[in-house]
Structures are given as structure tokens and as C-alpha cells.
C-alpha positions in Angstrom: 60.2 179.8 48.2 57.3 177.3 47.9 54.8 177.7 45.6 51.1 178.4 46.2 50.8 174.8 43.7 52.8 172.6 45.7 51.8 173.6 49.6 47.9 172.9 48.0 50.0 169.6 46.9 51.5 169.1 50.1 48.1 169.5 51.9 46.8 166.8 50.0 49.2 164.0 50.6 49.5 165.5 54.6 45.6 164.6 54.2 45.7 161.2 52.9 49.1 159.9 55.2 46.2 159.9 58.3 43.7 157.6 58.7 41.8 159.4 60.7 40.9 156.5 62.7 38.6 157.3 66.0 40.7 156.3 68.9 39.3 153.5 70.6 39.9 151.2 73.5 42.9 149.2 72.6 45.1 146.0 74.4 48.6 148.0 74.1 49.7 151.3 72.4 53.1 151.6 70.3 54.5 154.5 70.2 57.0 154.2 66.8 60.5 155.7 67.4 61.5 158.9 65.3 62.8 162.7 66.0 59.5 164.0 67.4 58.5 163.4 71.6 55.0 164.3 70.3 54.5 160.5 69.4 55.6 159.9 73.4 53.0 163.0 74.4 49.8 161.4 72.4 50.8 158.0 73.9 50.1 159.1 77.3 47.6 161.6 76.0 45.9 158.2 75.2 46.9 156.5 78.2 45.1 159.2 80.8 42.0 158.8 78.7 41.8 155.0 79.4 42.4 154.1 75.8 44.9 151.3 76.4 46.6 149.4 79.8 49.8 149.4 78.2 52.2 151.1 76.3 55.3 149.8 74.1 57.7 152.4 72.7 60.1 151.2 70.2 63.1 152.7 68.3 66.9 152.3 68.2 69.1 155.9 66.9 69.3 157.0 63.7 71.1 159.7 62.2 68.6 162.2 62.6 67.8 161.3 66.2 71.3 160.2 68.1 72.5 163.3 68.8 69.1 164.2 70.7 68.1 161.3 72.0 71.9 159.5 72.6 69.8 156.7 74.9 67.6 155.6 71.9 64.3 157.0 70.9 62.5 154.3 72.8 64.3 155.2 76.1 63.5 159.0 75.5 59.9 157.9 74.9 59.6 156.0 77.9 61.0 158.5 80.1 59.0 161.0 78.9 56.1 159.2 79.6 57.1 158.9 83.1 57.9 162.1 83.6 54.4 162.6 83.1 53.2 160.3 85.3 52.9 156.9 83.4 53.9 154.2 86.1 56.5 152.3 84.9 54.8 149.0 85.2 52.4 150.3 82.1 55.5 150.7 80.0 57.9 148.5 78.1 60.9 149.2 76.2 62.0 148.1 73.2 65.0 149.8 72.3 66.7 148.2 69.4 64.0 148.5 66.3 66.1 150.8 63.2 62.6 151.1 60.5 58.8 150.3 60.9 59.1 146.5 60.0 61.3 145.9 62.8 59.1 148.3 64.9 56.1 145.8 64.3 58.4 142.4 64.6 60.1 143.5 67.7 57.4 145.1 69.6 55.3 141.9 68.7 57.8 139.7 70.3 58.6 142.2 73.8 54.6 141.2 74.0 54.8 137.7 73.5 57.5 137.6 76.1 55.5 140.0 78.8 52.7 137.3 78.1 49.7 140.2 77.2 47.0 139.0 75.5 47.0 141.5 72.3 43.9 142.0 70.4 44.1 145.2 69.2 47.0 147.7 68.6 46.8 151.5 68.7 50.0 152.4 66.7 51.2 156.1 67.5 53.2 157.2 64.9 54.0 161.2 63.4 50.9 162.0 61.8 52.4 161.9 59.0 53.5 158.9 59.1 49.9 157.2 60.0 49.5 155.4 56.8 52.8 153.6 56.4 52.8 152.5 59.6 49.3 151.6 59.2 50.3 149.2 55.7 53.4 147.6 57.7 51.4 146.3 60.7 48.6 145.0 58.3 51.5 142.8 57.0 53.1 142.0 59.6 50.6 141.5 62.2 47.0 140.4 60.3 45.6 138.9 63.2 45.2 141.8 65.1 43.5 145.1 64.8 45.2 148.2 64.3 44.1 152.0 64.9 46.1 154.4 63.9 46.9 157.6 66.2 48.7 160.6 66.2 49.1 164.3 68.2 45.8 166.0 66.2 47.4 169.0 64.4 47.4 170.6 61.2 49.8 170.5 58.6 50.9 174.6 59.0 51.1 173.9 62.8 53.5 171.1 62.0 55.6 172.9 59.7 55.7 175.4 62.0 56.7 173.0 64.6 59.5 171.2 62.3 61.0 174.5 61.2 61.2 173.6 57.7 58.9 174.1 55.4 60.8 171.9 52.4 62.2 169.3 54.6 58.8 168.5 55.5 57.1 168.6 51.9 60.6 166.1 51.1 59.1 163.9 54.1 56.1 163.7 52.7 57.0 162.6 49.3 59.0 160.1 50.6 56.3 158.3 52.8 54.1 158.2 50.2 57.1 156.8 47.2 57.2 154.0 50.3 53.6 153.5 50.1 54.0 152.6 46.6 57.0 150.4 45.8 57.0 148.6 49.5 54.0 146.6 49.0 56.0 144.9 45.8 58.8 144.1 47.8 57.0 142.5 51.0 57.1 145.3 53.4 53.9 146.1 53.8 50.3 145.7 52.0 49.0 147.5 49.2 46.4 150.6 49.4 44.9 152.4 46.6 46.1 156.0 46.3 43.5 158.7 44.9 44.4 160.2 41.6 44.7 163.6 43.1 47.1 162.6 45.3 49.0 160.7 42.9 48.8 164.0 40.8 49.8 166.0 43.8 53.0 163.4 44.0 54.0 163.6 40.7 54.0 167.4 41.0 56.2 167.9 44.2 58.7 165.2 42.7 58.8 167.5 39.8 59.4 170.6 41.9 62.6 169.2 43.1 61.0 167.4 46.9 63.2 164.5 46.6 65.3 164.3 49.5 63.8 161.4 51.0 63.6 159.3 48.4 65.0 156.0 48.1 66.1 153.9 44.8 62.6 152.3 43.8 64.7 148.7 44.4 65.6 150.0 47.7 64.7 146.2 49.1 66.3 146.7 52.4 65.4 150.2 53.9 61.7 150.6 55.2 
């Protein structure tokens, strides 16, 4: 049973992981690989509203994802997208990315090689997962301009959507921990993080929402 505390906690932190970046006219979306189609549904969401030309979707497996998407979250994406009605011209794949940094590095590189002229980037990510995403491309891509972008919901839809109420407050514990020892070790740049929301942290690590956690020298998984 959750306490009333720590879903008031857990709204707070679901609050700051978004930028809440307007979505604007982009050069190319990226649509970051994880569990969740929803990323490949507010690409092309995107895409029909003329926000962007092109789309990159990016992801290898992981543990959580191979036994439902067995091609790679990328491929998934992409044929998702198609299916509802992306031409497949407007979409590349890159299939082999296994954490955010190499989401940026090797989508960055499939462009260089397509030759597109990339200004701006509207990264796609779960909404949850906004901020981080937003911190890694700053680092790893400064020349450009990033907006963030996710499928608009709120945080009781997607714990209704995830089926699990504690696995997401872990989830969003764990972005945040990343938020604050990965700028230290290179990964991604540094953002200030409200004292509420530090507060709100501290708590749910308390209550036992540690699942996602990594060792704070954890130097090689982001």
C-alpha cells in the first residue's frame, strides 16, 4: 500500500522529469527505445502534425523489453510507425543503442551518414523520462537544439497504464538518482533540482522505492 505522503511525492518528481517544452518545428524526431510503443505513437503523433520531416528511432533489447519486442525496440518503433502510415522513407533505424548516451551518439552518426542537415532535435522519450534525456543530449550534442516530447498524460493515467503503482514510483526515483550523480561522471550536464523535489526524493528512498537504483559510482550504466 502506498501512502497518501509518497504518491504527493511521487507527483512531484513525475512533475519536474518533464520539461514541458511546446512542441515545435523540428529537423528530425528521436524516438528513444524502452518498453512503452507510446514513445513510437507520439512520434508519429508529431509527425502528422508537421512537426518534423524525419524520424530516427533508436534502441537495441534489454531485459525488460526482449521478450516483447525480440526485433529491437527500434525495429518495433519503426514498424509501428508504419503501420500507421509513416512512409518509410521518413524513417530510419538505428537498432543497436543499449542507454541514452548511446541513443544520442548513435542516432547523431545514422544522421551524419543519411547527410540531413540537423538543427534542432525533438527527442521523444517516456514522459518520465523527459529530463534525463533532455541532460544527455545537452552533453552530447551542444550544437543543436533540443525539445523535449512525450504522449501528454498524467501520472494516475500512467500508472494505470504500467500496472504498477510501486514499480513506477521505483522508476521515478531512479531517473532522478541519475539526474544527480551522472553529470559528475560525464554523462550528461548538470540541472538544479528544487528543494521540494529533493525532499520528495529523500522521502520515497526512505519508504523503500529503490529498485532502480544504481551504486552512486555506477560509471558505466546510463
Amino acid at each position: 500500500m502506498i501512502s497518501t505522503e509518497s504518491w504527493a511525492d511521487a507527483h512531484r518528481l513525475w512533475d519536474f522529469h518533464q520539461m514541458h517544452h511546446e512542441p515545435r518545428p523540428c529537423s528530425v524526431a528521436i524516438g528513444l527505445g524502452s518498453h512503452d510503443l507510446g514513445v513510437a505513437d507520439a512520434a508519429v503523433e508529431l509527425y502528422k502534425r508537421g512537426m518534423m520531416p524525419l524520424i530516427v528511432f533508436t534502441g537495441a533489447t534489454s531485459s525488460t523489453t526482449r521478450e516483447r519486442m525480440p526485433r529491437g525496440e527500434a525495429v518495433h518503433y519503426s514498424e509501428r510507425a508504419l503501420e500507421l502510415g509513416v512512409p518509410s522513407s521518413d524513417v530510419l533505424v538505428e537498432p543497436n543503442a543499449r542507454n541514452t548516451g548511446e541513443n544520442i551518439r548513435l542516432s547523431k552518426a545514422l544522421l551524419e551518414e543519411s547527410g540531413a542537415n540537423v538543427s534542432s532535435v525533438l527527442l521523444i522519450s517516456k514522459p518520465y523520462e523527459e529530463r534525463r534525456a533532455y541532460a544527455t543530449a545537452r552533453k552530447l550534442w551542444p550544437e543543436v537544439e533540443i525539445v523535449s516530447a512525450s504522449t501528454p498524460m498524467t501520472f494516475d493515467d500512467y500508472v494505470d497504464s504500467i500496472g504498477d503503482a510501486h514499480l513506477v514510483l521505483d522508476m521515478l526515483v531512479g531517473a532522478l538518482q541519475r539526474l544527480l550523480i551522472y553529470p559528475e561522471q560525464g554523462f550528461m550536464v548538470s540541472q538544479s533540482v528544487p528543494e521540494d523535489v529533493m525532499a520528495a526524493y529523500e522521502r520515497l528512498r526512505s519508504a523503500g522505492f529503490t529498485s532502480r537504483l544504481v551504486p552512486d559510482d555506477a560509471g558505466t550504466r546510463h
